[in-house]
N, C-alpha and C positions, 0 to 999 in steps of 0.2 A: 504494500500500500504506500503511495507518494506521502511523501511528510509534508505538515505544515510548515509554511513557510515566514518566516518574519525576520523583520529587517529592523536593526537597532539603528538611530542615526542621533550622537549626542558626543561630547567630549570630554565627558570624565570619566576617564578607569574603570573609577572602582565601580562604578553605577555599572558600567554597560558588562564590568567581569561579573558583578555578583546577580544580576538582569539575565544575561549571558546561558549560566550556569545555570538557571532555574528551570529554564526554559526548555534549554538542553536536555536535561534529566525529564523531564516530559515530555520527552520527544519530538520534541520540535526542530527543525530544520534553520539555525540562526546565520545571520550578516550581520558585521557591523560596521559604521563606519562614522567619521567625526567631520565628514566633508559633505556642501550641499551637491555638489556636481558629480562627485561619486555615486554618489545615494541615488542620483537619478539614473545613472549609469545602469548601478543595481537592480532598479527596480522594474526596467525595460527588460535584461537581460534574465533577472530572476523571478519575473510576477508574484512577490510578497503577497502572500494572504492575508497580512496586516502590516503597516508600521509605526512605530514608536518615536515618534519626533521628539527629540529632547533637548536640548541645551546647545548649539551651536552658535560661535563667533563667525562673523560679528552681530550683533541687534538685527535683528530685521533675516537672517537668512532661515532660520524656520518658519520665520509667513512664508517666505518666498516658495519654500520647499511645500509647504502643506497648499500653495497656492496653485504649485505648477500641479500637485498631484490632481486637485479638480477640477482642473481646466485641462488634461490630460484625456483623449478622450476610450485609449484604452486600459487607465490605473483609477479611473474618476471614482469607479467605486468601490477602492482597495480603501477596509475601514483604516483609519487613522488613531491612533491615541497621543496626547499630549501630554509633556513634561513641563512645564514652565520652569523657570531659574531660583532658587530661594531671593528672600525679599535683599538681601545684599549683593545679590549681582544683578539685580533689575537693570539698570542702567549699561551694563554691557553686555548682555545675552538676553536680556529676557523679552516679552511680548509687551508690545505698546498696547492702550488702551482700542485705540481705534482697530487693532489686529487682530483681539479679543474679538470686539464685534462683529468678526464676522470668519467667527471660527467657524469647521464644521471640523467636528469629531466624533467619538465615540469616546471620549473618557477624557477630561481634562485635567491634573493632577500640578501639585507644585513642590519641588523638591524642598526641604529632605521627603522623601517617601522611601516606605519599605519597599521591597522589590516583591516583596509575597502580596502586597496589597496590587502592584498593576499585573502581578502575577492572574490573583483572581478575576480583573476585569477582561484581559485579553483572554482567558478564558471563556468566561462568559460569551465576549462576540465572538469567538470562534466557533464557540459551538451551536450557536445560531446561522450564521453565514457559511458555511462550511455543509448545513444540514442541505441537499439537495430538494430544490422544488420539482414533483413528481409533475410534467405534462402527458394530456391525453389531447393527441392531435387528430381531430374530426374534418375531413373533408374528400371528396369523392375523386378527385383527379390524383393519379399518382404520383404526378410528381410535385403537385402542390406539398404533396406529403412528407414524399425526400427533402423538398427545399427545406422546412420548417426542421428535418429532424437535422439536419445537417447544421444549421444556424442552432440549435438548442444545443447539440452536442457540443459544440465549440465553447459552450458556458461550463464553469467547475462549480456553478449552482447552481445546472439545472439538468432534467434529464427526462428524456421519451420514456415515458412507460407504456404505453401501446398505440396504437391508431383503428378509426373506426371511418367506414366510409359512406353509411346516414345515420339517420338522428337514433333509431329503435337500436343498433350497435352500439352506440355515441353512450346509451342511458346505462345499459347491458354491461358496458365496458368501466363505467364508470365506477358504476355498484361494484365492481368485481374487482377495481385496480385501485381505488381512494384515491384518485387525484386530486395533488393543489389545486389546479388549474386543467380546465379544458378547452381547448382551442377549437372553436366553435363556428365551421362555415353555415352560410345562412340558407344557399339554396342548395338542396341537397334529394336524386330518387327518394323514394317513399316519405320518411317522418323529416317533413324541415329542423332545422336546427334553430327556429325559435321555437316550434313546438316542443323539441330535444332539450330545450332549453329550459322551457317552463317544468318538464319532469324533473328535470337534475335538480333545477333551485327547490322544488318542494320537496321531493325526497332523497336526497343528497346533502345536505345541510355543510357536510367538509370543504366540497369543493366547490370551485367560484369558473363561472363563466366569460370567456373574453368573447368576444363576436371576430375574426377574421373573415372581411368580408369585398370583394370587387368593387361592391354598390353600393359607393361613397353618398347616401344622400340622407336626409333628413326624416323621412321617411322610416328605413329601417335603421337607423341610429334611436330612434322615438319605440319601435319596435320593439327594437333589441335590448333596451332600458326596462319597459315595461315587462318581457318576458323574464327578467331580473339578471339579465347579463350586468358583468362589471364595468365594461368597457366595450368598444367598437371601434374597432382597428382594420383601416383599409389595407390590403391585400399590397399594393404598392407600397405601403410604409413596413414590409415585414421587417424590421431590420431592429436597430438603436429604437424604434418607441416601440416595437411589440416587446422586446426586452425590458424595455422598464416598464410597460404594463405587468408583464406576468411576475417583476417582482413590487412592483405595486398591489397587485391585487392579491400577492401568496400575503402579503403582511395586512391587508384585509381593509 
């Protein structure tokens, strides 16, 4: 099984040895390094399942780093954890106020801290983001079907657990595989997949419907809401927004 992977990026020792070590023994897959340019090096090279932004000179180069990471647009959703500087080195490593306002992390922390306490937290999102969303991809063309499983696959959070090619399969398949997420064409032989759709949302309560659909109109967007789909994603945008739908709609 592939290890977790996480990337230390901070400049004291003893932090990032005793950090390091902890992680290690849990078997985690570690980097580290005390440079912003590195780190970015690393993170393209080694896709981090998370990183640790911690203390680096000068002022201002860990916004820079946690800046470039979400505006990156294939690390934007590597979660992040924050170290800020103790209150004595504000002034030459730490975060400005304005840098603060417009954090995005997953755990903000300010040294001294134990290394057992970001111990627990990078835990914590690891084992949330790490946990695969289950897709069930519904639609009757076959290679609509490859296209989709082929884009899913390429995510290490998410993953095809079967495909169904109308709506009576769609429901069948549903009940029997517990999907996050079901990927939901609209027009479809025999039971439509808004009809497929109203079964699932009443007796399926787990799983959540997205509409993939050609037939970008108002219409069946209105439709698709009503038969209690989550979303309604044109067939042309399969790409960067059905991915953030499906993990929009796994977190509910």
């Amino acid at each position: 099984m592939e290890k977790i992977r996480v990337l230390i990026v901070d400049d004291e020792p003893d932090f990032v040895t005793s950090l390091e070590a902890m992680l290690i023994a849990r078997g985690f897959q570690v980097a580290a390094t005390s440079d912003r340019s590195r780190a970015q090096t690393l993170s393209h090279r080694e896709k981090p399942d998370l990183v640790v932004v911690g203390t680096i000179m000068p002022r201002g180069e860990a916004f820079q780093l946690h800046h470039w990471f979400k505006r990156n647009p294939t690390l934007a959703d590597t979660p992040l954890i924050v170290v800020d500087a103790p209150e004595e080195k504000q002034v030459l490593k730490g975060w400005w106020r304005d840098e603060a306002m417009q954090l995005e992390s997953e755990g903000y922390f300010r040294k001294p801290v134990e290394p057992s306490v970001l111990i627990s937290r990078i835990e914590k999102v690891l084992d949330r983001i790490t946990r695969k969303i289950k897709v069930l991809v519904v639609d009757d063309h076959a290679v609509v079907r490859e296209g989709l499983r082929a884009l899913i696959g390429l995510q290490r959070d998410m993953q095809v657990v079967g495909e169904a090619i109308e709506g009576r399969e769609a429901v069948q398949k549903t009940q029997q595989l517990l999907p996050d997420i079901v990927l939901m064409d609209i027009v479809m032989p025999g039971l439509s997949g808004l009809e497929a759709t109203k079964q699932i949302c009443r007796e399926c309560k787990y799983s959540r419907v997205l509409m993939l659909t050609q037939y970008d109109d108002e219409e069946n967007a209105l439709a698709s809401k009503q038969a209690g789909a989550m979303g309604f994603i044109p067939k042309r945008s399969a790409s960067s927004e059905l991915l953030s739908a499906i993990r929009s709609a796994s977190r509910g």
